[in-house]
N, C-alpha and C positions, 0 to 999 in steps of 0.2 A: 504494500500500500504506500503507495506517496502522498510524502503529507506539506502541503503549503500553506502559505503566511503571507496577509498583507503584510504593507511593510510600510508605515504610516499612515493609512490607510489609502495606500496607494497600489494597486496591484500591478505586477508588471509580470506577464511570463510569457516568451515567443512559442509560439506557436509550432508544432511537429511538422517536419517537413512530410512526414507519410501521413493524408488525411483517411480517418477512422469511417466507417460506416457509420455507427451511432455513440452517440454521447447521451447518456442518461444523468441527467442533473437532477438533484435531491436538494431544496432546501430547508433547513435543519434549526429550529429555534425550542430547545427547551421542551423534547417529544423522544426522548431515549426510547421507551419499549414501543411506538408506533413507529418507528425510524428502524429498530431493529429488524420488527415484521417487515415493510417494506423490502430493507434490503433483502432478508431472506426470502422474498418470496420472486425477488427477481434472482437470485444465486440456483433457487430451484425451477424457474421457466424461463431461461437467458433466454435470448435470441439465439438464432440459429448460425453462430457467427465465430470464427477463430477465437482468441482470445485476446491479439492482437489488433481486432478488426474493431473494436468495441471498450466503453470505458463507463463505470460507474463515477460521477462527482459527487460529492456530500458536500453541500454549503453550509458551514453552520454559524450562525449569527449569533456566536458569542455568547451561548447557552452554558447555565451555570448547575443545568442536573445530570453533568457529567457524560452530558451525548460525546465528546471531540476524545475524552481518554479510555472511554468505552470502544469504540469503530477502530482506536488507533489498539487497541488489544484483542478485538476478535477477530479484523477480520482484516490484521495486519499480512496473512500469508497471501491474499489474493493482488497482485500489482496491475491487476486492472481496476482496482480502486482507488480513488482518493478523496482526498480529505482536504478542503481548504476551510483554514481558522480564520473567520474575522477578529477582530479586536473590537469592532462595535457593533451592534444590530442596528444597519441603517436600513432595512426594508426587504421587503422578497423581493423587489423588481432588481434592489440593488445588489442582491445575494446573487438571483439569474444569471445577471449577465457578468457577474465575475464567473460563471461558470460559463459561461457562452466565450466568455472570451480567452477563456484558458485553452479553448479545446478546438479541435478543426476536424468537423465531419460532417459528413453528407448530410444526416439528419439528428435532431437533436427530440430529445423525447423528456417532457420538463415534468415534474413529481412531486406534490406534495410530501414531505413526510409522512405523513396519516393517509396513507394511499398502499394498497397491495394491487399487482398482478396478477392474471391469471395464465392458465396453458395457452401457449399461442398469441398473449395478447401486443405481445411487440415484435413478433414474426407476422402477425399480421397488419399490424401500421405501418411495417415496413413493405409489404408486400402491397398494400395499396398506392404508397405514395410511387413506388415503383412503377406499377400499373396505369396510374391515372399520370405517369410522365410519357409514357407510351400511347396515349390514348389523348395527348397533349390536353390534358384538363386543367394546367397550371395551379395546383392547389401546392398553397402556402402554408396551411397550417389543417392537421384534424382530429377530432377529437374522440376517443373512445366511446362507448357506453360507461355509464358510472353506475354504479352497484352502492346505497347507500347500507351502512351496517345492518339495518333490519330488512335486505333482502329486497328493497325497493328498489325503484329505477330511479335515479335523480335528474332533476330539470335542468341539463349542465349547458344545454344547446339553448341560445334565445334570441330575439328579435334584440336589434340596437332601441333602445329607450327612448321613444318620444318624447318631448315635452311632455304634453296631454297623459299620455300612457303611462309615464313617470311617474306625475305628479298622481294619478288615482292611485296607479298600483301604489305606491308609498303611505297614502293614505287610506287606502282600505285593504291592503293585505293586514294588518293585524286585525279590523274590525269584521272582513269579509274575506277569506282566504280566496274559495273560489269564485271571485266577480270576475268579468268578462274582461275587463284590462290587464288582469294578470295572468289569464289564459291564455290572450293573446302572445301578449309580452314573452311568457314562459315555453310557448309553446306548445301546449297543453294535450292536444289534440292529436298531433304529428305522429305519422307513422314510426316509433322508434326501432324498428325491427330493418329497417333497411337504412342505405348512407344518401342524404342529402343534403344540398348546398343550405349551409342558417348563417345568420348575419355574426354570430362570435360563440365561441365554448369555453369551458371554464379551462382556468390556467392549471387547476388544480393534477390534472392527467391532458396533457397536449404535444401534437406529436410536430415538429418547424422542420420545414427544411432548409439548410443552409443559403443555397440560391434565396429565400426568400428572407430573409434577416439582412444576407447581404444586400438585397434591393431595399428591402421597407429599414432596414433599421433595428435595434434591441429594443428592450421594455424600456420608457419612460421612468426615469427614479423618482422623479418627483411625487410618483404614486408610491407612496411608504408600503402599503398591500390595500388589495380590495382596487379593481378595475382596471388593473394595466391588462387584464387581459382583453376585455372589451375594446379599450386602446389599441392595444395591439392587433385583433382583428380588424378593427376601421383602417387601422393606417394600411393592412394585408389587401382589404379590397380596393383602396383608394390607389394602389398600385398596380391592380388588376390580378392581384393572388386570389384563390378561390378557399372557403372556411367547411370546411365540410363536417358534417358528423355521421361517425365512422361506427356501427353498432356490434361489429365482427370482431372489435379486439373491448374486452371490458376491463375493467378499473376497480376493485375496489375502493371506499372512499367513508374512512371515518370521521365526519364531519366536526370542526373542531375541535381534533386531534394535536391540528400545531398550532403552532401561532399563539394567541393572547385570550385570557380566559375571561378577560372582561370584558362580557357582553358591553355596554355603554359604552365604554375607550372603544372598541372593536367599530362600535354603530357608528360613533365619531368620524373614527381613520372612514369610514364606509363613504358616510356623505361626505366630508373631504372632497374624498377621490372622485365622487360620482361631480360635484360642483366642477371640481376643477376640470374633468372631462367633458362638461358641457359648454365650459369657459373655451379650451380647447378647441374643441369641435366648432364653435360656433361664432366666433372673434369675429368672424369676417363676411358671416352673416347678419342682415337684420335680425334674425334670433336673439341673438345677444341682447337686443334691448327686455328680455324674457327674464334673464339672471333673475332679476331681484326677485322674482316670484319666486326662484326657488328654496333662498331663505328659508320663510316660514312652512315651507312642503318638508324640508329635510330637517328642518328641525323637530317638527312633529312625529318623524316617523324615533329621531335620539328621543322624544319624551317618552314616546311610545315604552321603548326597550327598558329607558330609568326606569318606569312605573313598573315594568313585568317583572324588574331586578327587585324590584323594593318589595315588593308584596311577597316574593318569591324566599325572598331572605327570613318575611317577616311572618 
């Protein structure tokens, strides 16, 4: 296992003159026994691949329940792993793309920590992306099926967010789960048993291909987590990358596994990111003159979660 280190928080490493078939990045924040299953469960359904041809990355943001001296003792015999230490947690976008830029391969497969694999399921995102370059469909990015812990199917694939559609689903998902703005929004309906073109999937289990990074670009940092992957797909189609969702390779996915266990802080970073992505997106639009609305839309949905926190505690 190789193990690397900012170094000011500056990362610097050149890149392999032999480019890899697939880089599997993991980012890693304070989630040791979800981190462990993952890895193990890609060690027991690799791809189909040399051992040479492929590389595990572990990002880990500076987690203090012993994830970085754990990985660096089990599963020190395997040198297609690695292990890069941050010195701070400055965000999952910013975790990514130090993994993205350490590495040089045709495809990159990006992983929650709180996420397992299954048989085939990265032989066959590979085998699509493969196919659909032969069939010139130029797809940029695609997403798994997600398998939620209780055996569900999760809503990983979604329409980009209207204003209008935004602003209900926010406001009546907690009072009305299933209203028609968030069926739409989510999907709802959607044949999920076959692969079709959607406007973005979750970053959570996503498969990029190199060519397409190198045209659109890495994740945005300024999204700390929560939306760079919507981000990222707007900027995939604005380039003319195609988002597909991919229902032949599936994902395990223990939802709020990693990351921050503060619902509220969490709801926060959420609108943050959703505000600043509408800022974003829409600067150069007449939209923009819309922002202010969205204030009191996103702040009611953070009162929402305070109030489910507080009763919840109390």
């Amino acid at each position: 296992m190789q193990d690397l280190k900012e170094n000011n928080n500056t990362f610097i490493l050149k890149k392999s003159g032999n480019q890899k078939v697939l880089s599997i990045i993991i980012v890693s924040f304070n989630s040791k026994n979800y981190l462990k299953n993952c890895i193990d469960s890609i060690l027991k359904y690799p791809p189909e691949l040399n051992e040479d041809e492929y590389e595990i990355i572990i990002v880990d943001n500076n987690s203090k329940d012993g994830s970085p001296e754990f990985i660096e003792k089990t599963y020190n015999k395997y040198k297609f792993i690695k292990l890069i230490k941050n010195n701070s947690n400055k965000g999952f976008s910013y975790a990514n793309n130090i993994g993205i830029k350490t590495s040089n391969s045709k495809y990159y497969l990006l992983l929650n920590s709180d996420t397992e694999v299954f048989q085939n399921s990265i032989n066959n995102l590979i085998k699509f992306f493969k196919e659909s370059g032969e069939n010139n469909l130029n797809i940029g990015i695609a997403g798994p099926k997600i398998i939620n812990s209780d055996g569900s199917i999760q809503l990983s694939c979604r329409r980009f967010p209207s204003f209008l559609n935004a602003a209900f689903y926010t406001i009546l998902a907690s009072l009305k789960p299933d209203n028609r703005f968030s069926r739409t929004y989510k999907l709802v309906d959607a044949d999920r048993n076959k692969p079709f073109e959607v406007d973005w999937v979750s970053g959570s289990a996503m498969m990029v291909s190199k060519a397409a990074f190198d045209s659109v670009g890495i994740f945005d940092e300024k999204y700390f987590m929560y939306v760079e992957d919507v981000d990222l797909c707007y900027r995939m189609w604005e380039k003319g990358f195609k988002v597909y969702y991919y229902p032949f390779a599936e994902v395990l996915h223990h939802i709020g596994g990693s990351g921050q266990n503060n619902s509220t802080l969490s709801q926060v970073r959420m609108q943050k990111s959703v505000l600043y992505f509408y800022i974003k997106t829409y600067k150069k639009s007449w939209k923009i003159i819309l922002i202010p609305l969205a204030f009191p839309v996103l702040g009611f949905r953070i009162l929402i979660t305070y109030l489910k926190s507080f009763y919840k505690k109390n």
